[in-house]
VEXTI-259941 format. One record per atom (N, C-alpha, C): residue in one letter; x, y, z. Coordinates in steps of 0.1 Angstrom, whole numbers, padded with zeros to 4 digits, always signed. Each point is the difference from the previous one (the first is absolute). Last residue first. Layout:
AXYZ/...
END
This chain:
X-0026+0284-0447/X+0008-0003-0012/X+0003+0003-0015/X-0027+0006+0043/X-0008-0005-0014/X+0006-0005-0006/X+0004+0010+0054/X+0008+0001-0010/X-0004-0011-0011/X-0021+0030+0049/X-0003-0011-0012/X+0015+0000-0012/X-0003+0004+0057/X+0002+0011-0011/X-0005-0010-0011/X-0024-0008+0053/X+0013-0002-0012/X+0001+0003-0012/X-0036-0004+0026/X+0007+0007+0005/X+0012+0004-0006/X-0039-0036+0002/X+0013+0002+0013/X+0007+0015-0002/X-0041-0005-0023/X-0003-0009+0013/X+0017+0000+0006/X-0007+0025-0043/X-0013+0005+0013/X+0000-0010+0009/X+0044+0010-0027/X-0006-0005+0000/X-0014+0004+0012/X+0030+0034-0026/X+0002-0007+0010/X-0009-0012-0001/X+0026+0037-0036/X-0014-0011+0005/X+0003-0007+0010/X+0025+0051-0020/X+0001-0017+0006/X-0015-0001+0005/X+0015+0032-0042/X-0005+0001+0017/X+0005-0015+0003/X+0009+0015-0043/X-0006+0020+0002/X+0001-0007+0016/X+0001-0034-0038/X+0017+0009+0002/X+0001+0010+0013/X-0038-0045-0004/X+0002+0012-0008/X+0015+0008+0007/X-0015-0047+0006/X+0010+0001-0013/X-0003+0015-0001/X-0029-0016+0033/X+0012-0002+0002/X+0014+0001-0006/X-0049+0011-0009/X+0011+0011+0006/X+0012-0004+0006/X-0031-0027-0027/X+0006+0004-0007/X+0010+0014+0008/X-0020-0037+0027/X+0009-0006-0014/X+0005+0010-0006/X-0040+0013+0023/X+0012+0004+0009/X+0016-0008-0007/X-0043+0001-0024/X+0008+0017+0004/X+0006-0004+0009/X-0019-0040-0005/X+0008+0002-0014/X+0003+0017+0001/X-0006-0027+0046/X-0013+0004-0011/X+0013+0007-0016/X+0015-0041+0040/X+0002+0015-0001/X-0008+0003-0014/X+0002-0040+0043/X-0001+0000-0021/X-0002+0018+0003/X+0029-0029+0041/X-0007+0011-0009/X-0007+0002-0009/X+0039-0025+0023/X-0011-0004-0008/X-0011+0004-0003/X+0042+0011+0024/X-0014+0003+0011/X-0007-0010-0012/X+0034+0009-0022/X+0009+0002+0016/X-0008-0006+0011/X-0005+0012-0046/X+0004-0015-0004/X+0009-0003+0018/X-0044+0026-0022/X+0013+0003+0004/X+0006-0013+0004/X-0030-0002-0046/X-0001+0004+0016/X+0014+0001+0004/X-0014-0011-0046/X-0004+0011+0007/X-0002+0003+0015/X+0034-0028-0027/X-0014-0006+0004/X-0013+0012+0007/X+0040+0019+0012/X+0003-0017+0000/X-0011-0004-0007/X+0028+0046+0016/X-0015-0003-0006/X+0002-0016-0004/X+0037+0018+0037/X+0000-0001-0009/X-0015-0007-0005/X+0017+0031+0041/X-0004-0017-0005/X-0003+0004-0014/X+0029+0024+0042/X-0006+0001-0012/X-0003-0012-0002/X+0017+0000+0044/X-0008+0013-0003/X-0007+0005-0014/X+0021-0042+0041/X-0005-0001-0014/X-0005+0017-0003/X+0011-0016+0042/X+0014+0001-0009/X-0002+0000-0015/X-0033-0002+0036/X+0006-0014+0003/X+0009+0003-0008/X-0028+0038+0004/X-0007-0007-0005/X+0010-0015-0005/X+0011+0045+0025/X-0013-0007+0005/X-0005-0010-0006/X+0040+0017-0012/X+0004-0003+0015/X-0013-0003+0003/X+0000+0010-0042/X+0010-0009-0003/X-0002+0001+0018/X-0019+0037-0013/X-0006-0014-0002/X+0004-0011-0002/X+0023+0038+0015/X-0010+0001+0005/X-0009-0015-0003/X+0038+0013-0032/X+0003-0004+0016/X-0009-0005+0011/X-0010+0022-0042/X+0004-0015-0004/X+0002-0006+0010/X-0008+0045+0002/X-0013-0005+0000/X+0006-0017-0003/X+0034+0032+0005/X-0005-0006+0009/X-0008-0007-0003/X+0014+0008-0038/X+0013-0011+0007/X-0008+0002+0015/X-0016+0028-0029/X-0004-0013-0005/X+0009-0007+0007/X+0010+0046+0008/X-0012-0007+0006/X-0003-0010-0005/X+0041+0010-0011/X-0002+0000+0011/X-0015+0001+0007/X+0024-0014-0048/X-0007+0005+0008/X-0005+0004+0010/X+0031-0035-0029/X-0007+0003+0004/X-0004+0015+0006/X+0035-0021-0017/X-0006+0006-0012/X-0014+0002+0005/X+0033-0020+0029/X+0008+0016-0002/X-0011+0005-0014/X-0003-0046+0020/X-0006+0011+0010/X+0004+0017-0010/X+0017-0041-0015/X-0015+0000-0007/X-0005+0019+0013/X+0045-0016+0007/X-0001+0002-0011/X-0015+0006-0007/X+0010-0027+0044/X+0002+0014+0000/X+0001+0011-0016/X-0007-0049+0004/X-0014+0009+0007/X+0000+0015-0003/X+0037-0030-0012/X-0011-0001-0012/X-0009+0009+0008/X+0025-0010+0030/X+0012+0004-0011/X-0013+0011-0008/X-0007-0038+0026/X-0002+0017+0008/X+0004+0008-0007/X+0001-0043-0021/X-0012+0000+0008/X-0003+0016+0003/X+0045-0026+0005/X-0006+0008-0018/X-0013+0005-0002/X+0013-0013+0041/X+0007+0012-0003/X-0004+0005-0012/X-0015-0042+0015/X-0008+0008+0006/X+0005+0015-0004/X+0019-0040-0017/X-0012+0005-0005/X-0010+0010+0003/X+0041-0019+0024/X+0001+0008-0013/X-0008+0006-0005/X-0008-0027+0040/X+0008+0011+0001/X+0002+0014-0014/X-0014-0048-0006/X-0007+0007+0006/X+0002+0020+0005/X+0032-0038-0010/X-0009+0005-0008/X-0012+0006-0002/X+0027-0016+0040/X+0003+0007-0006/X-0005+0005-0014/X-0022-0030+0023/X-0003+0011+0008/X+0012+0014-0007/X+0000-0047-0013/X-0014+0005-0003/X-0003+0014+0006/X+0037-0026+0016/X+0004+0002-0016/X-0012+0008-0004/X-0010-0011+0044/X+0014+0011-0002/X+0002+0003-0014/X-0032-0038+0010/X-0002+0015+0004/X+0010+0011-0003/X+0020-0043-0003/X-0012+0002-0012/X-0008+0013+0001/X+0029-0016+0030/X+0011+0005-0006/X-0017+0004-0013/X-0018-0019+0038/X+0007+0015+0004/X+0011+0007-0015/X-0014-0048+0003/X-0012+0008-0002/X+0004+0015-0004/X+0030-0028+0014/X-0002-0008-0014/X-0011+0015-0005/X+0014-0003+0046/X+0011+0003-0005/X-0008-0002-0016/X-0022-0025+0022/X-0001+0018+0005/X+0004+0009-0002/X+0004-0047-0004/X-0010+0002-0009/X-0004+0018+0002/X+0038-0023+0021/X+0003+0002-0006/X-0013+0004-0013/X-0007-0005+0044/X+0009+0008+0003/X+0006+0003-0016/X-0026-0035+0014/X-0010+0016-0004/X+0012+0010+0002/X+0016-0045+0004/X-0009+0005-0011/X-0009+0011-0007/X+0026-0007+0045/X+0010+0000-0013/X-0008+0000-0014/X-0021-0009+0040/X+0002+0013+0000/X+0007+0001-0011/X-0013-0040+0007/X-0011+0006-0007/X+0001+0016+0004/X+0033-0036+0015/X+0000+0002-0015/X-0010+0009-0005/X+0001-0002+0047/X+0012+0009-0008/X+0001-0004-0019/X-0034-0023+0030/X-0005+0014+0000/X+0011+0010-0005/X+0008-0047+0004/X-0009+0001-0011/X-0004+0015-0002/X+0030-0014+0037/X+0004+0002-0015/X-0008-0003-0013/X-0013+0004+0051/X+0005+0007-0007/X+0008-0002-0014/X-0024-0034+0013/X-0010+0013-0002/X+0008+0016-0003/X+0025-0044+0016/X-0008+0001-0015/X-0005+0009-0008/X+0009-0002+0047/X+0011+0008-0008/X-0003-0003-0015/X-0028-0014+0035/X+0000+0014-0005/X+0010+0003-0007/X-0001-0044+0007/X-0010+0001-0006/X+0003+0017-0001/X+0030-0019+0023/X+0001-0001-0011/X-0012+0003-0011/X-0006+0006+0047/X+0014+0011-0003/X+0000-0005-0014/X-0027-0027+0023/X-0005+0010-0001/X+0006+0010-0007/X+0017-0040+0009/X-0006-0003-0008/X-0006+0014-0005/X+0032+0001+0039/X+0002-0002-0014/X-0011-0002-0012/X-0017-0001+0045/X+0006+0019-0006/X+0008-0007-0010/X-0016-0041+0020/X-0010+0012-0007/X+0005+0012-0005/X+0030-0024+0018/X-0007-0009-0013/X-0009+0010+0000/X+0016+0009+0038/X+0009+0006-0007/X-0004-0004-0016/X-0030-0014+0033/X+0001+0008-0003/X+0009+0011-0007/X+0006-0045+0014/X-0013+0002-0007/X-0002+0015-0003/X+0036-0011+0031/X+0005-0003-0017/X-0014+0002-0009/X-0006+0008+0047/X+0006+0009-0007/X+0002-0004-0015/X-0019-0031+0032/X-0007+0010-0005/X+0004+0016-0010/X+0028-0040+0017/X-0008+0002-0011/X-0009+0007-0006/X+0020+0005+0039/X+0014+0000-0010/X-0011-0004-0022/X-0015-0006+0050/X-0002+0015-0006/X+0007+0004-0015/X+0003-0047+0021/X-0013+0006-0007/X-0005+0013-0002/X+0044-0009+0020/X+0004-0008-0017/X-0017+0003-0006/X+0009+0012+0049/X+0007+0007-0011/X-0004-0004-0015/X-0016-0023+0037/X-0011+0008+0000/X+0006+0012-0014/X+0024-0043+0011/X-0012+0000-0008/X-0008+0010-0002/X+0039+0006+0028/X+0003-0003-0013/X-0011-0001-0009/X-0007+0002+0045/X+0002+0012-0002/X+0004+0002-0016/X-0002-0041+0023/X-0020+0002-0003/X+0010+0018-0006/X+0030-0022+0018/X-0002-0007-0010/X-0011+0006-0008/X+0018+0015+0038/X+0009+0006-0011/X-0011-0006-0015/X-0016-0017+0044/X-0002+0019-0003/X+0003-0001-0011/X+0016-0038+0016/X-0016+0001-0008/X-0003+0013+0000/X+0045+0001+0023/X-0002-0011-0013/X-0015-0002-0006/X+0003+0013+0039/X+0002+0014-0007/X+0007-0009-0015/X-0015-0029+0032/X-0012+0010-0003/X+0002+0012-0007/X+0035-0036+0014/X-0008-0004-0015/X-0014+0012-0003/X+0054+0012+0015/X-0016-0005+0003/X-0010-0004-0007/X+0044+0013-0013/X+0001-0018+0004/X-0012-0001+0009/X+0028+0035-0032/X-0010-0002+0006/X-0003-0014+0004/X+0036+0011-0029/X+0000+0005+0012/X-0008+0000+0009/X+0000-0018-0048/X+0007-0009+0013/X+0002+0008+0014/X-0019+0011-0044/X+0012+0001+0001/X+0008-0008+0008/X-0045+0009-0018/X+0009-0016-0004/X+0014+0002+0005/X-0033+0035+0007/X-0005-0007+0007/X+0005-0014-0002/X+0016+0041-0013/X+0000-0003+0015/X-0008-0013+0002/X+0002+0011-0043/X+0013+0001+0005/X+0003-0001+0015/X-0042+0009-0023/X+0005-0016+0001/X+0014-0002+0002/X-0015+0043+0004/X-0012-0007+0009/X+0009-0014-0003/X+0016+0033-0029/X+0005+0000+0014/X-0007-0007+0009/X-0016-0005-0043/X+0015+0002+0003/X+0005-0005+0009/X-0040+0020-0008/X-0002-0014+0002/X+0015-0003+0003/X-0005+0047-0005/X-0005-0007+0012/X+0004-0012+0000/X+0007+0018-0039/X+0013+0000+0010/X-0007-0003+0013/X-0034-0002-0032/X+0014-0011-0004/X+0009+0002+0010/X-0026+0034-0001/X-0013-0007+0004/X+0016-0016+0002/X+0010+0044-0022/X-0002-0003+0014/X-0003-0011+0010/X-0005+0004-0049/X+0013-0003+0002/X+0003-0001+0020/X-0044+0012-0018/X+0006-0014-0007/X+0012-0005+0010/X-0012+0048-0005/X-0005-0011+0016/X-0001-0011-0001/X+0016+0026-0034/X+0004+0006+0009/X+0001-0010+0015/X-0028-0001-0044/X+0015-0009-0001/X+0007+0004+0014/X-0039+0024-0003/X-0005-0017+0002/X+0014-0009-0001/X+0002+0048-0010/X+0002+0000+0013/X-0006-0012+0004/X+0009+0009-0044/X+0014-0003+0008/X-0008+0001+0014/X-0037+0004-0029/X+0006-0016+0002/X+0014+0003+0001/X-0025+0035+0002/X-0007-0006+0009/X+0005-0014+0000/X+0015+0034-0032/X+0006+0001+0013/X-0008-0009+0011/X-0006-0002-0043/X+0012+0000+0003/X+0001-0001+0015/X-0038+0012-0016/X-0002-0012-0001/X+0016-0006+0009/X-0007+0043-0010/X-0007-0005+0012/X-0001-0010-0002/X+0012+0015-0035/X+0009+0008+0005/X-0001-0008+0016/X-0031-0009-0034/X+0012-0004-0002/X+0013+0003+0015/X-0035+0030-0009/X-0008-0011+0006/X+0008-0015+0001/X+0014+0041-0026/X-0003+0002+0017/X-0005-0011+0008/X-0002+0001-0044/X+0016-0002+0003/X+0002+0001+0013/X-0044+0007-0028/X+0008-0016+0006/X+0012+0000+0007/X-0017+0040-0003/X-0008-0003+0006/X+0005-0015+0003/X+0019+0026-0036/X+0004+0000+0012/X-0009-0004+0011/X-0015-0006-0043/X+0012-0011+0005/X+0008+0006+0014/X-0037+0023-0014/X-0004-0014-0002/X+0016-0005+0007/X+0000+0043-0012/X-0007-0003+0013/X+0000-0020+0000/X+0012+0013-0039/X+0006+0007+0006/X-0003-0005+0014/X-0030+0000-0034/X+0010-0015+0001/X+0010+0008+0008/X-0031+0032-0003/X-0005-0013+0003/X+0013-0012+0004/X+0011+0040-0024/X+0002-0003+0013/X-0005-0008+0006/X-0004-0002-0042/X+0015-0002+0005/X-0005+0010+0016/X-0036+0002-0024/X+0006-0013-0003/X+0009-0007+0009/X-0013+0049-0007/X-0006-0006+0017/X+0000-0015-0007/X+0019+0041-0023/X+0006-0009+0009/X-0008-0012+0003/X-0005+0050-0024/X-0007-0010+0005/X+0008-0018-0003/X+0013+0046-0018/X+0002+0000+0013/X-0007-0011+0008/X+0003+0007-0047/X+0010-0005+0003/X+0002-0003+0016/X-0040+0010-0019/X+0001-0017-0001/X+0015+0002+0006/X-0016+0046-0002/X-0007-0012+0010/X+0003-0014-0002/X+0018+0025-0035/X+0005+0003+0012/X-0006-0005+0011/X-0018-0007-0037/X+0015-0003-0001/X+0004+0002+0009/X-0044+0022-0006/X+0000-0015+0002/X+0013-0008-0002/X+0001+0048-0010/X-0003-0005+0015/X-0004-0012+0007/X+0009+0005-0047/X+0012+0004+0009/X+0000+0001+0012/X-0041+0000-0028/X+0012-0017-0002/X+0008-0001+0006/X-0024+0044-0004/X-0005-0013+0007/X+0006-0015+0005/X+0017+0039-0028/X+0006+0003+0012/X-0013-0012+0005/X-0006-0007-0045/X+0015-0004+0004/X+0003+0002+0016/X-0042+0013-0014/X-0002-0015-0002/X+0015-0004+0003/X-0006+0047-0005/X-0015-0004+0008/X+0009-0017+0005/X+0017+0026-0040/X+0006+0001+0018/X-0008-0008+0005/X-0017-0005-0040/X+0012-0007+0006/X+0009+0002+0005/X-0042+0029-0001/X-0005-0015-0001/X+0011-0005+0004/X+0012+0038-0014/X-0001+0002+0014/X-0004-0015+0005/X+0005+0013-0047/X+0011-0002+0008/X-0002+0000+0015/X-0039+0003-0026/X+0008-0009-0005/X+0015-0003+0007/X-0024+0044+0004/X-0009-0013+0007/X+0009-0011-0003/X+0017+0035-0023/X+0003-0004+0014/X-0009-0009+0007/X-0015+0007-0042/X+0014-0003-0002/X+0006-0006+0014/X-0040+0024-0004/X+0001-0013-0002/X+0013-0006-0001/X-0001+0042+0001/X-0002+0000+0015/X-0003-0018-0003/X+0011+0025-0035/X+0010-0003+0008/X-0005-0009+0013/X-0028+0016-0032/X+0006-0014-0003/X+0011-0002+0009/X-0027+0037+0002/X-0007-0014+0007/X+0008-0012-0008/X+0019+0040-0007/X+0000+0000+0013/X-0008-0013+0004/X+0001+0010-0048/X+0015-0004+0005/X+0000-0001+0018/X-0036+0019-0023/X+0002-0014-0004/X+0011-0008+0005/X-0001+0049+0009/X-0014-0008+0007/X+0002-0014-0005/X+0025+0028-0025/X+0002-0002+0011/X-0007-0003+0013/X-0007+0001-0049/X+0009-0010+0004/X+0004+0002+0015/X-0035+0029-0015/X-0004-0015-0001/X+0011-0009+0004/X+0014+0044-0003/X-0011-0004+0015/X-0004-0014+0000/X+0021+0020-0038/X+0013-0002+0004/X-0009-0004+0019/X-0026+0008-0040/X+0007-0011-0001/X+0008+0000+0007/X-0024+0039+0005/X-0006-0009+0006/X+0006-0016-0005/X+0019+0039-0010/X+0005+0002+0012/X-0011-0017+0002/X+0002+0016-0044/X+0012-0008+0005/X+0003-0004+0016/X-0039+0026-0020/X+0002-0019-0002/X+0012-0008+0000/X-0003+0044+0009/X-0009+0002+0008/X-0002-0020+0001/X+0025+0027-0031/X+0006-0002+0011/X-0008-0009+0009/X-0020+0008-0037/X+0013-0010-0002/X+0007+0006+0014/X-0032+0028-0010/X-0009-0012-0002/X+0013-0015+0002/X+0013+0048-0003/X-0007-0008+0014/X-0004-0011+0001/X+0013+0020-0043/X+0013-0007+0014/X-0005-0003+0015/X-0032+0012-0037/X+0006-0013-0003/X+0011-0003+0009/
END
């Protein structure tokens, strides 16, 4: 009779601990799932934080106008330049030529014709100084439409990035409490159920126990034959599923 009771004490004290290992290891399945999905999220936070290419766009953008501005600038002081030039010729042309000191009449029609050839260049320049203003104002338009639309992304960026950050610090947390919890579940584990969990958890997408669903594996969708249903809930062994692989948990 004492054997008979040890003997059933030892095998109730196996049942719970076989039971308790494929529950754990479900357990951990579970926690690993929302590692799995949080450190994912985190590395998708981080790529968005680092990903720019908006604001630099507009970035480039307006310095490209600015530059182009920049040359505009400068191509109309050097039209005002030869403007003004152009005027001190005439100036001095009809200065000599009303002045009274000259009194030939041939270098008198020189001066004269020399004046008109002045005043029609003189035009050709002001036309063109009209054009590079007109030009200059138009790009500068451009540039200040392309600075408000930096300033916008500048602040929709800023807007975004604080939202990531806020999201990314919580994140942060969940992931500790997360590791916390992992390291915890690990310690009731088993050292060979904890590899074989490993093993098929790194070959089979992060998934390693599935839970009986509807009599099938609920991982692979499976329909599993009613002995293999019932070896999934037995105390003594683990059920693997026959098409992926994966540990059975009956529940």
């Amino acid at each position: 009779m004492n054997l008979d009771f040890a003997l059933a004490i030892l095998l109730i004290a196996f049942i719970i601990k076989v039971m308790s290992q494929v529950f754990l290891l479900y357990r951990l399945q579970q926690i690993d799932l929302q590692l799995d999905q949080a450190t994912s999220r985190l590395i998708e936070l981080n790529q968005l934080l680092e990903n720019d290419a908006d604001l630099r766009q507009a970035q480039d953008n307006f310095s490209h106008q600015k530059n182009i501005v920049q040359e505009l600038e400068k191509k109309l002081r050097l039209i005002e330049r030869d403007v003004e030039q152009q005027n001190i010729k005439i100036e001095q042309s009809e200065a000599a030529l009303y002045g009274g000191r000259i009194k030939n009449p041939k270098e008198l029609k020189d001066l004269e014709d020399e004046v008109k050839a002045l005043k029609k260049y003189l035009q050709v320049l002001e036309d063109r100084q009209l054009e590079s203003m007109i030009h200059l104002e138009e790009e500068s338009q451009t540039l200040q439409d392309l600075e408000n639309v930096l300033q916008r992304v500048k602040q929709e960026v800023f807007q975004r990035n604080s939202r990531y950050l806020g999201e990314k610090a919580d994140l942060e947390k969940e992931i500790q409490r997360l590791e916390n919890e992992r390291a915890t579940a690990i310690t009731g584990i088993e050292t060979t159920y904890y590899e074989r969990y490993q093993t098929i958890r790194s070959n089979k997408k992060g998934i390693a126990v599935s839970r009986v669903q509807d009599k099938c594996c609920s991982a692979c969708g499976t329909t599993l034959t009613g002995g293999l249903i019932q070896e999934s809930r037995s105390p003594d062994r683990l059920a693997f599923c026959p098409s992926c692989g994966r540990i059975l948990y009956g529940g």
